[in-house]
C-alpha positions, 0 to 999 in steps of 0.5 A, spaced: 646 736 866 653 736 869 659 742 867 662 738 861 655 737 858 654 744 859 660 747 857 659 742 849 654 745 848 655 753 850 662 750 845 656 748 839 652 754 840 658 759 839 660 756 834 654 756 831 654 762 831 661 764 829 660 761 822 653 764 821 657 771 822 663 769 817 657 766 813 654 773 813 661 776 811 663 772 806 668 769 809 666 763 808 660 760 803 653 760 805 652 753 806 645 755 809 639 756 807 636 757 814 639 762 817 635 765 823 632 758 825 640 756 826 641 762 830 634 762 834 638 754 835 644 756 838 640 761 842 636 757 845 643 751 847 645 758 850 638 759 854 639 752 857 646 752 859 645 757 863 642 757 870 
């Protein structure tokens, strides 16, 4: 996996995230109905993008 992949991906993962917690806020709708499994998805991109 080269540096651009991993950074994409880490980028997605964030994102993920960032708009799960503005969801939870509610800054912006909940569009979501799987939360956790989401969050457990982003988590994962982080694991693999890190060595």
């Amino acid at each position: 996996m080269n540096k651009s992949t991993r950074n994409t991906l880490r980028l997605i993962s964030v994102i993920i995230v960032l708009a799960l917690v503005l969801m939870e806020l509610s800054i912006i709708p909940n569009l979501l109905n799987y939360k956790f499994w989401f969050m457990v998805a982003a988590y994962a991109l982080a694991l693999i993008t890190y060595r």
